[in-house]
C-alpha positions, -999 to +999 in steps of 0.1 A: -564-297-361-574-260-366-546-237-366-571-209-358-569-202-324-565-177-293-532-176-280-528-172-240-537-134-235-571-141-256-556-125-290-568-147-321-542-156-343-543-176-376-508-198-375-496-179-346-497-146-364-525-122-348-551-116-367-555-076-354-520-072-367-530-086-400-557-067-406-533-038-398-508-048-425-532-056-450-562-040-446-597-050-440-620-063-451-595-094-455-594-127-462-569-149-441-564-183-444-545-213-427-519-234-454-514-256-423-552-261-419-557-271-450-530-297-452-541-311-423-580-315-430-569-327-464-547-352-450-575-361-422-597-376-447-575-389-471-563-411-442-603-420-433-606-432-464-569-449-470-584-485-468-602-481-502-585-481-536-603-442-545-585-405-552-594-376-533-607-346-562-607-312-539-643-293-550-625-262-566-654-242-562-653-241-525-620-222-527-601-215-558-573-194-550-544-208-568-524-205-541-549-234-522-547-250-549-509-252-551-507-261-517-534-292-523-517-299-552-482-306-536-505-328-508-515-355-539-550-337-542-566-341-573-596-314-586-634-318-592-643-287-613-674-272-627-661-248-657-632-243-681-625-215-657-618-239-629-604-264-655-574-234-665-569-227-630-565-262-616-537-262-645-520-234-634-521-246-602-503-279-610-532-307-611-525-327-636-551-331-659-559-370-657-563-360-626-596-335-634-630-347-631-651-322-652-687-320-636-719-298-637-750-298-658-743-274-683-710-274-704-707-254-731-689-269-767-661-253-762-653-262-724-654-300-735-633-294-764-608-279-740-608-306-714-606-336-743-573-315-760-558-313-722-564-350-717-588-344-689-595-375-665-632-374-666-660-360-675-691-360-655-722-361-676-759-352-668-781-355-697-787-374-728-781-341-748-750-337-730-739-372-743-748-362-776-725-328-774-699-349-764-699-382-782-697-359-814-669-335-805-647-364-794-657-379-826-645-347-847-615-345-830-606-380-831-602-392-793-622-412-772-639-390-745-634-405-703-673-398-693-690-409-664-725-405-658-741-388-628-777-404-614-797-389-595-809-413-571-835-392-552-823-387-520-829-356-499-800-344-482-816-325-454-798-289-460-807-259-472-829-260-505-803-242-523-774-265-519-797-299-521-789-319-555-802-352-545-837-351-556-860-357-588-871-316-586-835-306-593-815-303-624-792-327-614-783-363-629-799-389-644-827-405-623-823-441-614-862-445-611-875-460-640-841-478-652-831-441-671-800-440-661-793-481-664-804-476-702-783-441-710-754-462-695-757-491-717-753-461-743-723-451-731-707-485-733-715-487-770-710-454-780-668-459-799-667-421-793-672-425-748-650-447-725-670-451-697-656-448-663-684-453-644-710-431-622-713-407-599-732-389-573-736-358-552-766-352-532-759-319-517-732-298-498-732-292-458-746-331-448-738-330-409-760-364-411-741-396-425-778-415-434-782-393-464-745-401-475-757-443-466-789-441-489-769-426-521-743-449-517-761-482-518-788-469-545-755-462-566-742-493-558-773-513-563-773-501-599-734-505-608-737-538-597-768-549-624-748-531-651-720-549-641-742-581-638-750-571-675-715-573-685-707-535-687-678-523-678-681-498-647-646-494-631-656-464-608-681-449-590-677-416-580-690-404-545-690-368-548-686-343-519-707-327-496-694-340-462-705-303-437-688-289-410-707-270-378-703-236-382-715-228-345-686-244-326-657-246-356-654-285-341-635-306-372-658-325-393-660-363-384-633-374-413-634-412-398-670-416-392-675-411-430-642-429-435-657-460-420-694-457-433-672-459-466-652-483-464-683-507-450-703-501-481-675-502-506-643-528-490-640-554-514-662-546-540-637-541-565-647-502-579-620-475-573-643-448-554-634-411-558-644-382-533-651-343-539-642-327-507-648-292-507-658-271-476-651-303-452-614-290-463-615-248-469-645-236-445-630-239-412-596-230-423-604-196-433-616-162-415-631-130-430-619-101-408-638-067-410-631-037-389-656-017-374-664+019-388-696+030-365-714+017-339-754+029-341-783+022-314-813+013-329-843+010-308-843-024-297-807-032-308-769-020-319-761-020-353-723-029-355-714-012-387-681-026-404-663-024-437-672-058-449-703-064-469-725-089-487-701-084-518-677-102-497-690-127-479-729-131-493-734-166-478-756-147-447-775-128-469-784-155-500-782-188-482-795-174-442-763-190-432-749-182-396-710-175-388-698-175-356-686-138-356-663-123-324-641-096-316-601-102-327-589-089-293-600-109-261-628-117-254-655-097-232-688-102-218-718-099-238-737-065-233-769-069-257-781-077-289-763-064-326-768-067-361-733-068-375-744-050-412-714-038-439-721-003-459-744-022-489-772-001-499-796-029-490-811-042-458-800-079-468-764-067-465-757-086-432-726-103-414-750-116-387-782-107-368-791-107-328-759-117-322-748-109-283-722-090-286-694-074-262-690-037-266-675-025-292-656+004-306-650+020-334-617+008-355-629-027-334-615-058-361-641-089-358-634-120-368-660-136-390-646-178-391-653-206-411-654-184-441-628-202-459-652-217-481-674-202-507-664-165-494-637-153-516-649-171-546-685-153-542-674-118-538-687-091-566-680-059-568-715-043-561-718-006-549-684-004-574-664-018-540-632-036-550-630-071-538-616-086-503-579-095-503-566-129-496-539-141-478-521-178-466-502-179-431-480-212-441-449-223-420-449-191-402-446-170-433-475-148-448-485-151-483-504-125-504-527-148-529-549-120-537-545-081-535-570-061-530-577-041-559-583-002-562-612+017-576-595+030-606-587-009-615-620-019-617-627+012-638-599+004-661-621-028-671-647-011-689-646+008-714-667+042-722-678+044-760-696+081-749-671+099-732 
């Protein structure tokens, strides 16, 4: 399925165009992603999932370049977003808007006003306040507002703290414990303001473990079934993301495993299920390529010193996260221990650490992969360092979907009231 690969002399190439060259044309650090990749893994699980009446919402904030968005969009996909931001881009993109489902726990007056006017699909609430915010701007403007409500059904995902959503300690959802979310519900059905569409869940992001996914499913579905039992209506329930992918090996995520633990919980239930994909699609479609500008011996180790930094790619440095990290030209025998570390004035400022390394030379590319998901759409501009660019090989053809910005540009953002 990957269209990341090494072609018969050991050269990697991203859709058969070499990756050494790329970083040649385009610069480093870069960001290069596979079109073909991502049409594939999107239509991988859309097919696992093909036996249940649902629609497939790509997790915008695991890549939201418009230019993967465009190319999801022409696939069907529809968008789960977290902001207005991500609301205006999925637009531009050309996702419809009934096709939007608006989640996260803090929206602000105006983002909801915004997705109402645009005739946004629906909305994804988390709070009784948040109900209140936007049962009244509906009201003032006249509409009735698409909201589902997201429980938290205590679940722990088993990943990294940071990325876990599933429990009672974190901010998200309404918890099921204690009939809070039944009773909020009922609330939604009678508010005239709220057309409720149902509930939702997501417990986390990188599950490589399908009993989390099991758990959330049937608590959700234990509780849509005694609201329905109560006469409510509750036409969807909304299954979130969070599906991971194993960064080690870069092996494609198990798209029919889930599809069939799925389709056993939910066939013939009569709710139309939706998904939020995010990394299961972007991650392993994308590399970050960085070329090397010193190599230093420490005392017990090299330190591999490249152009890329934690403002690109900070998923090492805030989340401990490991990338499978190699050389763009063939592959060579291992000759010791390396940190790979960009020019960041901090000692978190990391690629990867102890990795065993070939040797390598200065003006050396390495290949950092499975960094098309939450990379690019992390990167800062600490230490005043302009951001990563971003390109698409599609069909053979490269695509620019981000250029790299210069110095001055950045500068030209801010103004000076002393000068």
């Amino acid at each position: 399925m990957t269209q990341i690969t090494r072609d018969q002399q050991g050269h990697l190439t991203i859709g058969g165009q070499s990756a050494a060259e790329l970083a040649e044309a385009y610069g480093t650090p870069l960001y290069v992603y596979s079109g073909d990749g991502f049409i594939a893994h999107f239509a991988a699980f859309t097919s696992a999932v093909s036996r249940l009446d649902c629609t497939v919402h790509y997790a915008v904030k695991a890549n939201s370049s418009l230019g993967v968005l465009g190319l999801l969009a022409r696939q069907g996909a529809g968008a789960d977003i977290v902001s207005g931001g991500e609301m205006k881009r999925a637009l531009t993109a050309g996702i419809a808007a009934e096709k939007i489902v608006f989640s996260g726990v803090g929206k602000t007056d105006l983002e909801i006003k915004e997705a109402l006017q645009v005739g946004i699909g629906q909305i994804n609430a988390e709070s009784a306040a948040e109900l209140v915010h936007i049962s009244a701007i509906a009201g003032d403007m006249g509409v009735s507002a698409p909201v589902a409500l997201r429980v938290n059904v205590n679940v722990d995902p088993g990943s990294h703290a940071k990325i876990s959503t599933g429990q009672r300690s974190t901010k998200f959802g309404i918890p099921v414990a204690g009939g809070e979310a039944a009773a909020l519900y009922r609330k939604v059905c009678a508010d005239p303001n709220l057309i409720p569409r149902g509930l939702a869940v997501h417990i986390g992001s990188q599950l490589r473990q399908l009993a989390p996914f099991e758990r959330a499913y049937q608590e959700l579905l234990q509780l849509a079934d005694g609201l329905r039992a109560e006469g409510l209506d509750v036409p969807i329930l909304d299954l979130g993301g969070g599906l991971g992918i194993d960064y080690e090996t870069g092996t494609s995520p198990d798209f029919d495993a889930y599809g069939q633990m799925v389709t056993r919980i939910f066939a013939n239930r009569a709710y139309k299920l939706g998904f939020e994909p995010g990394r299961s699609i972007a991650a392993d479609n994308g590399v970050f390529l960085t070329r090397t500008l010193f190599v230093k011996q420490g005392e017990d180790k090299r330190f591999i010193i490249v152009d890329g930094a934690m403002n690109d790619l900070i998923r090492p440095t805030l989340y401990e996260a490991w990338h499978r990290i190699e050389p763009a030209d063939p592959l060579q025998p291992a000759t010791g221990k390396a940190d790979i570390v960009g020019p960041v004035c901090e000692t978190g400022d990391y690629l990867g650490q102890a990795r065993n390394m070939p040797d390598i030379a200065e003006g050396d590319v390495l290949a950092v992969f499975s960094a098309g998901a939450y990379g690019a759409v992390m990167m800062s501009t600490y230490n005043t360092r302009p951001e990563a660019a971003e390109i698409m090989v599609h069909d053979g053809k490269v695509h620019v979907l981000r250029a790299r910005r210069s110095v001055e540009e950045l500068l030209a953002c801010e103004d000076n009231p002393f000068s």
